[in-house]
C-alpha positions in Angstrom: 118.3 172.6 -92.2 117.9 171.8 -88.7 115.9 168.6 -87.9 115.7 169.3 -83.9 116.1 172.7 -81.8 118.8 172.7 -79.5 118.9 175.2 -76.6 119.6 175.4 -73.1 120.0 177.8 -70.1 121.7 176.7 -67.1 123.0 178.8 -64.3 125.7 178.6 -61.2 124.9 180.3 -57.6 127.6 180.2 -54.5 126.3 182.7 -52.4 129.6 182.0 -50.2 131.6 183.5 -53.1 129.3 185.9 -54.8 129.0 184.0 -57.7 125.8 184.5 -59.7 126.3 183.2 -63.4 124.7 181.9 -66.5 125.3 180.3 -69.7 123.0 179.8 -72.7 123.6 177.5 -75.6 121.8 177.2 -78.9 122.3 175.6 -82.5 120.1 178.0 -84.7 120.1 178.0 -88.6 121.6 180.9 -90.4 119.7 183.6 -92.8 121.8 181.8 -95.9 121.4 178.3 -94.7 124.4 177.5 -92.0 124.3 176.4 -89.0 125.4 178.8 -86.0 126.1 177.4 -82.3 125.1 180.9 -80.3 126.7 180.9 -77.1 125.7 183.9 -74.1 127.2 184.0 -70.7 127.8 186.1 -68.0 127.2 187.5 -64.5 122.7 186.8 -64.0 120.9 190.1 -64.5 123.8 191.5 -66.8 123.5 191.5 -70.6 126.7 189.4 -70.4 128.6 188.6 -73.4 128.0 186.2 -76.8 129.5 184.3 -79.1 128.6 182.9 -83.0 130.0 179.9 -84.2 128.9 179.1 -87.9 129.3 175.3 -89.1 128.9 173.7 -92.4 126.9 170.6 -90.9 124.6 170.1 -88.0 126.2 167.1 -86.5 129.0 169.6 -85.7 127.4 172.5 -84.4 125.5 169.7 -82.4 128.7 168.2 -81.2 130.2 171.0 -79.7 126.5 171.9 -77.5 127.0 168.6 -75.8 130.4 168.9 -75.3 129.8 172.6 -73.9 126.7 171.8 -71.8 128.9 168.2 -70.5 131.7 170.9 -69.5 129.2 173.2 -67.3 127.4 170.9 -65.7 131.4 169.0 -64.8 131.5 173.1 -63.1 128.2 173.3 -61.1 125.6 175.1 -63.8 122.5 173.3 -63.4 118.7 174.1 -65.4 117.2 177.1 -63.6 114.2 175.6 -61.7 110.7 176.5 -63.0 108.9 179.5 -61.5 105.7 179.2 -60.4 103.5 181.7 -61.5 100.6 182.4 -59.4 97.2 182.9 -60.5 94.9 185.6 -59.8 91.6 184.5 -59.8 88.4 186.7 -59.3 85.1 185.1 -57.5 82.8 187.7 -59.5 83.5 189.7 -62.7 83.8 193.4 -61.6 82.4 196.0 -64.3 82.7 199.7 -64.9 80.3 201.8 -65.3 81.4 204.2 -68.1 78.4 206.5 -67.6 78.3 207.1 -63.9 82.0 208.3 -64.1 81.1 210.7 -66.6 79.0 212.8 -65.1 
């Protein structure tokens, strides 16, 4: 059983050499009660490619994310920064009339 949810997205941009990429990471429990370390990775806006690892233990599965994540961020990936998300706001309801339309 997993006690804590480890996952993480990070990604790597060079515009100077083209270089657009991501990497994913997460330790998920298993349909029979493993643990799986579920790596994705590839060029951003591709599906990429992916990789299951199962493990008998957490502590390992757990092991290997830090040791991964420690390894990308030694190559450049950082978190992707958050995206603001603007808000529409309306100063007055608008409402249809159904039955005008209708006629």
């Amino acid at each position: 059983m997993i006690v804590q949810p480890y996952h993480v997205y990070v990604e790597r941009v060079d515009f100077e050499k083209n270089m657009a990429r991501f990497y994913a990471l997460a330790v998920q429990p298993t349909l029979f009660g493993d643990v799986s370390l579920v790596r994705c990775w590839g060029r951003i806006g591709t599906r990429g490619q992916r990789k299951v690892r199962l493990f008998n233990e957490e502590k390992h599965a757990i092991g290997l994310f830090l040791e991964l994540l420690r390894e990308k961020r030694n190559r450049g990936y950082r978190p992707k920064s958050p995206v603001e998300i603007k808000v529409i706001r309306h100063s007055s309801p608008q409402h249809v009339d159904d039955k005008a339309s209708a006629s």
